[in-house]
RODO-2510 file (C-alpha; in nm, 4 decimals, decimal comma):
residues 464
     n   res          X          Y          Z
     1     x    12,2624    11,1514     6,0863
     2     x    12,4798    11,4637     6,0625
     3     x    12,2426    11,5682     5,8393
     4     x    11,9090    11,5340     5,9992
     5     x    12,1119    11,7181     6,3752
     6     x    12,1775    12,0295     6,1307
     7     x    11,7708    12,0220     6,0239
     8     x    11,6585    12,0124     6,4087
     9     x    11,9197    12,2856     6,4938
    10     x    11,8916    12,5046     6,1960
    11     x    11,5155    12,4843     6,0779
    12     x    11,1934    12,5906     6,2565
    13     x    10,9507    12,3020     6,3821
    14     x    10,6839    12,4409     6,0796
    15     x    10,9241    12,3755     5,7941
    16     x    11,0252    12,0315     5,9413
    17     x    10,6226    11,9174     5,9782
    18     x    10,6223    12,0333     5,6030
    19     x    10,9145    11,8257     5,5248
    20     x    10,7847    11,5155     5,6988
    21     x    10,4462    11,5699     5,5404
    22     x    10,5806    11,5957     5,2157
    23     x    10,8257    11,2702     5,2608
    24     x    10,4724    11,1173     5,3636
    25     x    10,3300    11,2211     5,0400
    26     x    10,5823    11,0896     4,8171
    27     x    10,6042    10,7417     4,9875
    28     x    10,2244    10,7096     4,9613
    29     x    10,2331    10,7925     4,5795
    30     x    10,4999    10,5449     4,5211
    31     x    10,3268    10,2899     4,7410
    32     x    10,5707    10,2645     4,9947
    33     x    10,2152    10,4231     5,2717
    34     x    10,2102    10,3506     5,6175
    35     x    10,0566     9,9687     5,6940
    36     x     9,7225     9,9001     5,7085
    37     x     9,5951     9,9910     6,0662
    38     x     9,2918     9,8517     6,2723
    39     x     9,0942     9,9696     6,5943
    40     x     8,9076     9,8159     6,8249
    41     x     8,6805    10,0517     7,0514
    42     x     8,6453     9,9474     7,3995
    43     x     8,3374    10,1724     7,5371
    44     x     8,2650    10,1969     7,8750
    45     x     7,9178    10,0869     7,8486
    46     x     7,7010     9,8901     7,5841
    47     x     7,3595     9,9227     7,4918
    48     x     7,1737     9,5827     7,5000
    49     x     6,8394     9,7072     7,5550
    50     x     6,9725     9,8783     7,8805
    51     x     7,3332     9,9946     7,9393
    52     x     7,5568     9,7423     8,0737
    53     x     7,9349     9,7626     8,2007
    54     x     8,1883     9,6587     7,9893
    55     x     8,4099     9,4755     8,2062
    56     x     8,6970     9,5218     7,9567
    57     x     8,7008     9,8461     7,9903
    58     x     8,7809     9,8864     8,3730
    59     x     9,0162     9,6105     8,3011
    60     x     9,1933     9,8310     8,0269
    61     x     9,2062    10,1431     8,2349
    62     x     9,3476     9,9657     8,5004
    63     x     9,5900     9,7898     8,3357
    64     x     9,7023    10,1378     8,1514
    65     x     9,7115    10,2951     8,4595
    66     x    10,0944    10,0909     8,5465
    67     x    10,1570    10,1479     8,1671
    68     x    10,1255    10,5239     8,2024
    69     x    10,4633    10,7574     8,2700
    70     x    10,3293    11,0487     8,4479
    71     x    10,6134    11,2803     8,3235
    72     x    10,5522    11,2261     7,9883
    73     x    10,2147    11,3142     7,9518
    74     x    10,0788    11,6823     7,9953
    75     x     9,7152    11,5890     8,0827
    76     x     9,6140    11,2850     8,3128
    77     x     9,3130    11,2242     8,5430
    78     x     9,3340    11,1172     8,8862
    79     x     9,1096    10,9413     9,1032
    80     x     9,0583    10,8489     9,4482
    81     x     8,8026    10,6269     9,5907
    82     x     8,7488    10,4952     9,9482
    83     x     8,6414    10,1791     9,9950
    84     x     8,4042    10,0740    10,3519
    85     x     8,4165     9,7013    10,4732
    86     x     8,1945     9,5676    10,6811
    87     x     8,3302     9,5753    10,9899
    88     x     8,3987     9,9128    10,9794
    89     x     8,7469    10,0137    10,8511
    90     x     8,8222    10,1254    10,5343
    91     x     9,1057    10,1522    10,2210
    92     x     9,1884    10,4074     9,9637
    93     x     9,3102    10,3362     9,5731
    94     x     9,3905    10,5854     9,3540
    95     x     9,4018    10,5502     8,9772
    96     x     9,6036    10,7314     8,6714
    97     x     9,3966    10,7450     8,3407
    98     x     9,4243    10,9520     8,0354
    99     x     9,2108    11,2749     7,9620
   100     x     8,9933    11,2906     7,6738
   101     x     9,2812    11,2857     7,3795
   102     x     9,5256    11,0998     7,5442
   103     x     9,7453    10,8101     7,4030
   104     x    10,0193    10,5644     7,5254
   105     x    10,2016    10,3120     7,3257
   106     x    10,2246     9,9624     7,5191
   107     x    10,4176     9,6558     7,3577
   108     x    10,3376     9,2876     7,3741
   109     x    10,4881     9,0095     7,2340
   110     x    10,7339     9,2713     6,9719
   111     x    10,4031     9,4322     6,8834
   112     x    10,3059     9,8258     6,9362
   113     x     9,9798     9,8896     7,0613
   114     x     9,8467    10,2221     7,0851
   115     x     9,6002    10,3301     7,3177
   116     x     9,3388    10,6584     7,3014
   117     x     9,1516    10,8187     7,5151
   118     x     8,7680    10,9646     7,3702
   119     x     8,4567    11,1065     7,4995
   120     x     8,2073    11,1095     7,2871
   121     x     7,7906    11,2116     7,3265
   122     x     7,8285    11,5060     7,5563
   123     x     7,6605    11,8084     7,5021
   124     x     7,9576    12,0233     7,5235
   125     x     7,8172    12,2759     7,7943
   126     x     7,5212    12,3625     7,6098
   127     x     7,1986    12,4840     7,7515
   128     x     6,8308    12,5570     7,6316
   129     x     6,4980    12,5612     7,7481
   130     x     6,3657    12,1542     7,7991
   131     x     6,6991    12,0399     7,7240
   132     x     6,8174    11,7474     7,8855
   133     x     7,1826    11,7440     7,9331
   134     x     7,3854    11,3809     7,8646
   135     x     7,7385    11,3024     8,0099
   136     x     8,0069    11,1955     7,7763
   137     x     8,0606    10,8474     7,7057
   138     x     8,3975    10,7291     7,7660
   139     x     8,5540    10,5307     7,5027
   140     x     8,9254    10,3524     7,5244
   141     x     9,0828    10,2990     7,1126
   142     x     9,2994    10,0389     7,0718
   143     x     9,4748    10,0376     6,7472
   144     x     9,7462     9,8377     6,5877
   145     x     9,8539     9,6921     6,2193
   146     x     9,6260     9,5016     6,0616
   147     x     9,8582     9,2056     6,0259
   148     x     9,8657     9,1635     6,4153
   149     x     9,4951     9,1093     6,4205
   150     x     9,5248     8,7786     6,6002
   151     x     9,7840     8,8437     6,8570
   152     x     9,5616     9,1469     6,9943
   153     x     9,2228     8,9485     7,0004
   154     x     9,3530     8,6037     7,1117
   155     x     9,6423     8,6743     7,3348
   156     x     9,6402     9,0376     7,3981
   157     x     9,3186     9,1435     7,5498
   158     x     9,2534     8,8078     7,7332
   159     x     9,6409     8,9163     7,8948
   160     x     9,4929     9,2274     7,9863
   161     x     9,2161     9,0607     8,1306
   162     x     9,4303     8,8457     8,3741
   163     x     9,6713     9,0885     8,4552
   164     x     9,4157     9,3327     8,5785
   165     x     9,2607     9,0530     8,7584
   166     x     9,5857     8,9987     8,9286
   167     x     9,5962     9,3956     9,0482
   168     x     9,2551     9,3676     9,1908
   169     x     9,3601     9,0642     9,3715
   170     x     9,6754     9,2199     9,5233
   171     x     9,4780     9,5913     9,6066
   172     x     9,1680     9,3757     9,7714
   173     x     9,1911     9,3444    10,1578
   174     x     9,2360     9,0194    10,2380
   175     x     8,9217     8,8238    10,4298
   176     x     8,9297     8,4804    10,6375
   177     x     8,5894     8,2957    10,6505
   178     x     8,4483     8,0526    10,8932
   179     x     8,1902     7,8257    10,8663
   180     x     7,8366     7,8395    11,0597
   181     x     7,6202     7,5416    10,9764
   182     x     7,6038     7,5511    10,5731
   183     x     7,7232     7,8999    10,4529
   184     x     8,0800     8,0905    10,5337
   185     x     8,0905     8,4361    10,7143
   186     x     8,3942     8,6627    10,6909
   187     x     8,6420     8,9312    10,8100
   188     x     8,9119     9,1070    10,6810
   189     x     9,2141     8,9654    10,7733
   190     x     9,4641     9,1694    10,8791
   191     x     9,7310     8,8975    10,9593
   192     x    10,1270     9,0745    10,9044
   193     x    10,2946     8,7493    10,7956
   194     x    10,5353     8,7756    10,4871
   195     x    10,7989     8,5206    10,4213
   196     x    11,0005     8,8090    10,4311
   197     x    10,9056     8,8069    10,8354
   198     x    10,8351     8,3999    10,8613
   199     x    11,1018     8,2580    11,1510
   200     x    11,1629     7,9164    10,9622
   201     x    11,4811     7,7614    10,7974
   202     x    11,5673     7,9714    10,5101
   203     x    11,5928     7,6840    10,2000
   204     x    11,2835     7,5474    10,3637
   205     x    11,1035     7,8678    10,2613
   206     x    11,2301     7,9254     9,9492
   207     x    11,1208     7,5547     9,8806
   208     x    10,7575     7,6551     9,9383
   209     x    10,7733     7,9667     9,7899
   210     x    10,9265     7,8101     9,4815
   211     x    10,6237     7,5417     9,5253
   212     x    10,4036     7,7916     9,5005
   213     x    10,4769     7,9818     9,2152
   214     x    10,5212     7,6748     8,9815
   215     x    10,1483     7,5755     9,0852
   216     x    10,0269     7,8989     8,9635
   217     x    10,1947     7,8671     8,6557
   218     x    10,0974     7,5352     8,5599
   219     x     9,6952     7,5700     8,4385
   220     x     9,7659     7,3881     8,1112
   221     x     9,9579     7,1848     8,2271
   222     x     9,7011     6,9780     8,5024
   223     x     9,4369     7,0361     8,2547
   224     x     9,6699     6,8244     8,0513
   225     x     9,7435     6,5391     8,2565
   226     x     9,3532     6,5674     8,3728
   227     x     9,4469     6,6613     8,7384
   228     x     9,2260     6,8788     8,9212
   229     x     9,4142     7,2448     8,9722
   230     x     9,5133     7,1891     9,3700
   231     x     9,8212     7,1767     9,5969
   232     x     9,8012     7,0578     9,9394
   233     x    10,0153     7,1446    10,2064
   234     x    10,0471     6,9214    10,5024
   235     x    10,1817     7,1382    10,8150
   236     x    10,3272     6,9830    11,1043
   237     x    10,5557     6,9642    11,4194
   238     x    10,5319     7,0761    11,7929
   239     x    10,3154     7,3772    11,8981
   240     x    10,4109     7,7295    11,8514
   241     x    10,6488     7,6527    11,5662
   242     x    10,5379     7,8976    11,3173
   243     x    10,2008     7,6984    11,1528
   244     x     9,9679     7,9157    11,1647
   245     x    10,2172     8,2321    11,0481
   246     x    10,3203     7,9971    10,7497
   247     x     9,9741     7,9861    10,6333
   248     x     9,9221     8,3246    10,6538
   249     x    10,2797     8,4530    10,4647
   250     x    10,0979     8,1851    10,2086
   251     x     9,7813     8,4028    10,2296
   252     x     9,9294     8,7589    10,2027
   253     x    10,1674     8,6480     9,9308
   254     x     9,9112     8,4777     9,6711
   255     x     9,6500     8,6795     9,8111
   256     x     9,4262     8,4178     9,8131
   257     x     9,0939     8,4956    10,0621
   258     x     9,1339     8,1767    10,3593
   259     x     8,8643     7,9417    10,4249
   260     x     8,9098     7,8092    10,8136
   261     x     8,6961     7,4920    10,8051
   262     x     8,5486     7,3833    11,1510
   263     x     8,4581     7,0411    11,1218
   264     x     8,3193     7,0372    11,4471
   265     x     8,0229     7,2798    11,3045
   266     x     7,9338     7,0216    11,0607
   267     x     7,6969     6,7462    11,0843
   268     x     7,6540     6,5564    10,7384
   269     x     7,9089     6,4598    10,4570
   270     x     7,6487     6,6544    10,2393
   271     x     7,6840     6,9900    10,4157
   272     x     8,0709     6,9496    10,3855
   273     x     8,0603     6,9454    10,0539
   274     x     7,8095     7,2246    10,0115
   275     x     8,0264     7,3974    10,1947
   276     x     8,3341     7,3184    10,0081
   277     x     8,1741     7,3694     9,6433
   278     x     8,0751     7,7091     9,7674
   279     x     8,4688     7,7850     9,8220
   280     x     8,5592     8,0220     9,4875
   281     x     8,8821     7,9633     9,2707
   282     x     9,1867     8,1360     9,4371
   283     x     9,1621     8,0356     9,7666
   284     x     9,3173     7,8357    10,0154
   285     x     9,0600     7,5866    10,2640
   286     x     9,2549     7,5459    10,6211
   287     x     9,1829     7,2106    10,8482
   288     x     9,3704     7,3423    11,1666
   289     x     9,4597     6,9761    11,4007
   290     x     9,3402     6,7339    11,1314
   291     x     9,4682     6,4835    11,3583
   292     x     9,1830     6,5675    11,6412
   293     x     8,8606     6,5725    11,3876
   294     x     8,8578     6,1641    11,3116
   295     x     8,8719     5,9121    11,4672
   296     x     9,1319     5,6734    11,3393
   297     x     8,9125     5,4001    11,2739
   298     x     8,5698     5,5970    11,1152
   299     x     8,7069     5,4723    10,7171
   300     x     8,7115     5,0925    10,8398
   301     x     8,4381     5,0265    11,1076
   302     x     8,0754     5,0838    10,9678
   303     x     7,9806     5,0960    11,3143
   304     x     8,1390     5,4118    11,3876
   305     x     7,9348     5,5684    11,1537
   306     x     7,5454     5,6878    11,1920
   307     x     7,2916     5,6813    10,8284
   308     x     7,2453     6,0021    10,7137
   309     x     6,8665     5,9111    10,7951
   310     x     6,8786     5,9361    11,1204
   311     x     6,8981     6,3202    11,0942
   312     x     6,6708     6,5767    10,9389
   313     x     6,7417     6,6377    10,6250
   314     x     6,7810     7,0554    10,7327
   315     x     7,1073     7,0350    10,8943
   316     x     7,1398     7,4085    10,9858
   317     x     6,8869     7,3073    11,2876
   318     x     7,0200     7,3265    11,6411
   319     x     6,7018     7,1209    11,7736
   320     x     6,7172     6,7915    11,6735
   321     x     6,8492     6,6557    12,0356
   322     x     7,1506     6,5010    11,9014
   323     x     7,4867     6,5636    12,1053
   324     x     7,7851     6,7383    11,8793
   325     x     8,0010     6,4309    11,9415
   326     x     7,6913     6,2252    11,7922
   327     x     7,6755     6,4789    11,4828
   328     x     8,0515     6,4960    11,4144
   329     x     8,0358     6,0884    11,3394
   330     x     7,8363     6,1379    11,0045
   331     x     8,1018     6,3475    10,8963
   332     x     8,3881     6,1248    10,7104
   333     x     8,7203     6,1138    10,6614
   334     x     8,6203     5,9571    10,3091
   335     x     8,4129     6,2849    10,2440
   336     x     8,6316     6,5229    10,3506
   337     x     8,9160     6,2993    10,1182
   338     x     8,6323     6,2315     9,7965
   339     x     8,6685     6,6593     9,8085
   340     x     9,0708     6,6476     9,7382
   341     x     9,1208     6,4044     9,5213
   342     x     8,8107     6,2040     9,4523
   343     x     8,5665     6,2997     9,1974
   344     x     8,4631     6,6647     9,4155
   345     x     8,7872     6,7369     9,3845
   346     x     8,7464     6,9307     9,0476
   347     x     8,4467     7,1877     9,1722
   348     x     8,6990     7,4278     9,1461
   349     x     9,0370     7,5566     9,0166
   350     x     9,3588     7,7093     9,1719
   351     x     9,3132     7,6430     9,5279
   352     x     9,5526     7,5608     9,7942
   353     x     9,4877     7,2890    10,0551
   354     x     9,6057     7,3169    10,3982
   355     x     9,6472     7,0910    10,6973
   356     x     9,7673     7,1494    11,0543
   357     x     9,8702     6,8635    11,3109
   358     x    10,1095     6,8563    11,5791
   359     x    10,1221     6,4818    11,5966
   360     x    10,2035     6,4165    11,2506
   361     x    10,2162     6,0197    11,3769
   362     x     9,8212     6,0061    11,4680
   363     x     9,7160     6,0710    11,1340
   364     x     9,5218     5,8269    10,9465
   365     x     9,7632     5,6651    10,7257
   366     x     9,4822     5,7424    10,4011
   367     x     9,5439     6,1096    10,4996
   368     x    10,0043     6,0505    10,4295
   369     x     9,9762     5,8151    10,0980
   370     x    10,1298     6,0035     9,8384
   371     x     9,9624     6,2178     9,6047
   372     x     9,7447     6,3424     9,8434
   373     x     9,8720     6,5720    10,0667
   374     x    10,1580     6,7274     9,7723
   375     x    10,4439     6,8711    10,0409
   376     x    10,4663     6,7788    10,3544
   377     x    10,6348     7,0415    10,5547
   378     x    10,8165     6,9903    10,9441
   379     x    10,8106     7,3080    11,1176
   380     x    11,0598     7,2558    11,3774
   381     x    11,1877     7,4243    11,6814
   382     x    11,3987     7,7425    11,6302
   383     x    11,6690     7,7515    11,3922
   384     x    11,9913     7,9985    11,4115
   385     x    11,8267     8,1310    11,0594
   386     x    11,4804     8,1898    11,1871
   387     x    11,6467     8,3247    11,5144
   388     x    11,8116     8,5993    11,3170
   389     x    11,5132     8,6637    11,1351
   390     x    11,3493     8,7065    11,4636
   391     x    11,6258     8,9408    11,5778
   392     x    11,5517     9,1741    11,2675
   393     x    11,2083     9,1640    11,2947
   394     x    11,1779     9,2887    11,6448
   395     x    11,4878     9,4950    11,6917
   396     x    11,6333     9,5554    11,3611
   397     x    11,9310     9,4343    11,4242
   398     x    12,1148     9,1476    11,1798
   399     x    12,4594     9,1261    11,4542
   400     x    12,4914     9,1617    11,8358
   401     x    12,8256     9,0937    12,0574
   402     x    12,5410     8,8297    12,2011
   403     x    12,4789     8,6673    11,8614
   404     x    12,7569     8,3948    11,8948
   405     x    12,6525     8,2326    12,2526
   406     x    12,3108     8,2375    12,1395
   407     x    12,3827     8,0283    11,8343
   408     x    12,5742     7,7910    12,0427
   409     x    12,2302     7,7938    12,2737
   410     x    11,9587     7,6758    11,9900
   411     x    12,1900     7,4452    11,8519
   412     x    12,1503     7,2967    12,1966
   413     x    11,8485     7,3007    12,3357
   414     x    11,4654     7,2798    12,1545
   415     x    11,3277     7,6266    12,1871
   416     x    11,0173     7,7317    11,9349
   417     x    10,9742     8,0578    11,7538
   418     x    10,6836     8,1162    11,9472
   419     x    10,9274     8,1210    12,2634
   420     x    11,2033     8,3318    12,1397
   421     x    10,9384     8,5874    12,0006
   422     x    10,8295     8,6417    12,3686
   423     x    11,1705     8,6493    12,4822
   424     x    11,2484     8,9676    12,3140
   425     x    10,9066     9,1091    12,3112
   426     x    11,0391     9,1910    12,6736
   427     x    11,1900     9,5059    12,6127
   428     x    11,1976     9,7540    12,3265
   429     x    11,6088     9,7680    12,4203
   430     x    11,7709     9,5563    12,1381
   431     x    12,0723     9,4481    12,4354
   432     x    11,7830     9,4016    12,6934
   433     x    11,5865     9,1451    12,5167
   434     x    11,8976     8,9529    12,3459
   435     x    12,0142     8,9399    12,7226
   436     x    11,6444     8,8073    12,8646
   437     x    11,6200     8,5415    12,5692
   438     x    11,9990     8,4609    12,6542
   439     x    11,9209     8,3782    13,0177
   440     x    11,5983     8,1784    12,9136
   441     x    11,7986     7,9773    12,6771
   442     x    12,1077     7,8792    12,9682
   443     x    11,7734     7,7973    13,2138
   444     x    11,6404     7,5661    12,9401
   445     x    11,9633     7,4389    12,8848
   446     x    12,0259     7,3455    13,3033
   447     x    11,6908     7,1911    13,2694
   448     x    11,7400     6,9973    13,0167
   449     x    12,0632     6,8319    13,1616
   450     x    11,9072     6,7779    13,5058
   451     x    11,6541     6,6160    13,3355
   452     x    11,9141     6,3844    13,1250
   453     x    12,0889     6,3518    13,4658
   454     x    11,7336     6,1818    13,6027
   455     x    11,6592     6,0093    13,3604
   456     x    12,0130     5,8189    13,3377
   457     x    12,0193     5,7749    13,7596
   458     x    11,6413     5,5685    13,6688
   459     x    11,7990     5,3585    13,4647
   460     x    12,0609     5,2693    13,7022
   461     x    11,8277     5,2053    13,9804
   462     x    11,6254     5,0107    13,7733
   463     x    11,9429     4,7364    13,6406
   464     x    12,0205     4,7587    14,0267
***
């Protein structure tokens, strides 16, 4: 070690190279050479006949592009390109990538990969008379020894492959469909919700969040036990309690595109499942009031329901002089239930079933046995946890000389988050709104006892 500091500091950089080249020399001739070393080119485009993209490659340079330390590289391209949706707005990505001649080292699994940057079939700024000029052909090298041939082909690239499917997922803007008689229409959805901002009981959400991220992980493992790659969520409790936020936070944070299902707009158990086989993998279908689409009795009494017959077989018509309460009985809770678990229910992989009720107690019991609906979660009236996570939300503030009689309040009356949110959406003043929401909650609390106060001076006239 002493050594080799007294080279660096004593001999020039051209008598080192010589020294390494000749240590190179001498280890080749006694067989003691550098491993054997393979590459795998990754062009940009293939010829089949006609050039074709070679989805690999994007999926490389964007995966390189997190791999790649800025300040250690002297050359780097950067790109910028604006994306339009359709209704008008627009988003911005910008991308690092190596110059023609670039490399990076990346490791995986205790193996060095190194990656290389070429352009190759340009015409190097020449010019002539009936020339026809070409653009380079970009080229990404991936080399590596020879004895990790297997590791880079079978679980290498195809990790490369998922993890840049993953950045595209998290970059895309988000959209929400709907349904209008057989196909889905959407928008972007622009929806803030995090669980970072969710007002709910704090081990509640880490419960779903921890839900969540063992259902992505487990592919194998329902392929396995032949289950069909689903979790369904079952949402309920009183109105304005945080539902629909919670299924947005579950949105933003898989970034899964949401599929609002109006069973209303659908006539046949045939155009429901149309409708639900055209749903991609990575997404989550949303049943808002399941409670109010069925009646309770429409699995047991044949009467309820109307043949299929009946109706023209086109059931994107709006003439056929049938009522929408008349459509909506050929539509089935046993369709809509042959889709989650029954034999529909493997049409697709890794998507996220949601229900909302507020009357968790009119369901139909087929909709509660277990196994069907996976978690079944009570969103509940405000909490002293989702208060405070209320408080920081709006005002930034995590303490307040008000904090203490406010906790005392929710612990004492039923308030929802949708309530205290318009509380302090009052004033911008963090001691103006706590003082507004405190007042609401004592008026709440009066009402509540008068009401207690009635209901006890009934019962006494009543036994009288």
């Amino acid at each position: 070690m002493l050594a080799r500091g007294m080279a660096r500091e004593l001999l020039p950089e051209e008598l080192r190279a010589a020294v390494r080249w000749g240590a190179a020399f001498v280890r080749a001739r006694l067989g003691a050479g550098d491993k054997e070393r393979h590459t795998i080119v990754i062009r940009r485009q293939f010829d089949t006949g006609c050039y074709s993209e070679n989805h690999l490659f994007d999926a490389a340079r964007a995966y390189l592009a997190t791999k790649i330390d800025p300040r250690a590289m002297r050359r780097l391209c950067l790109a910028r390109s604006r994306h339009k949706e359709p209704d008008g707005s627009s988003s911005w990505s910008t991308l690092l990538c190596m110059d023609d001649g670039g490399s990076t080292t990346d490791a995986f699994e205790g193996v060095e990969f190194r990656w290389t940057s070429i352009e190759t079939g340009g015409d190097d700024g020449k010019k002539g008379k009936g020339h026809h000029r070409t653009t380079p052909r970009e080229t990404l090298e991936l080399s590596f020894d020879a004895e990790h041939t297997d590791t880079a082909l079978e679980r290498y690239v195809p990790f490369i492959m998922s993890t840049a499917d993953q950045l595209q997922r998290l970059d895309r803007a988000l959209k929400i469909f709907m349904n209008e008689g057989r196909s889905w229409h959407g928008i972007n959805h622009h929806h803030p919700a995090t669980f970072d901002t969710l007002a709910m009981d704090s081990a509640l959400k880490r419960a779903v969040i921890d839900d969540l991220d063992r259902f992505l992980k487990r592919k194998e493992y329902y392929r396995r036990i032949g289950k069909a790659w689903k979790r369904g969520y079952l949402l309920h409790g009183p109105p304005g309690t945080g539902k629909s936020s919670l299924v947005a936070a579950m949105a933003n944070y898989l970034r899964f595109n949401l599929y609002d299902l109006d069973l209303s707009e659908v006539r046949l158990n045939s155009a429901l499942q149309r409708l639900l086989i055209a749903m991609p993998n990575k997404s989550i279908l949303v049943i808002e009031d399941i409670d109010c689409c069925f009646d309770a009795k429409s699995r047991e009494d044949p009467k309820m329901l109307v043949s299929a017959d009946a109706y023209n077989s086109s059931d994107s018509s709006d003439d056929d002089g049938h009522t929408g309460a008349h459509k909506q009985q050929n539509v089935t809770l046993s369709g809509l239930l042959n889709f989650i678990d029954g034999l529909w229910s493997t049409s697709g992989e890794e998507r996220i079933i949601v229900f909302t009720t507020n009357y968790k107690d009119r369901l139909d019991p087929a909709l509660l046995r277990r196994g069907r609906m996976d978690m079944h979660i009570y969103m509940g009236f405000c909490c002293w946890e989702a208060f405070k996570t209320l408080a920081r939300n709006y005002h930034l503030v995590d303490d307040h000389v008000l904090f203490p009689e406010i906790q005392e309040l929710l612990a004492a009356v039923e308030v929802t988050p949708a309530e205290v949110s318009e509380m302090l959406l009052r004033s911008e003043d963090a001691d103006v709104a706590l003082r507004v929401l405190t007042e609401f909650l004592h008026n709440k609390r009066r009402k509540a006892r008068k009401e207690e106060t009635q209901i006890k001076n009934d019962k006494v006239e009543k036994a009288m």
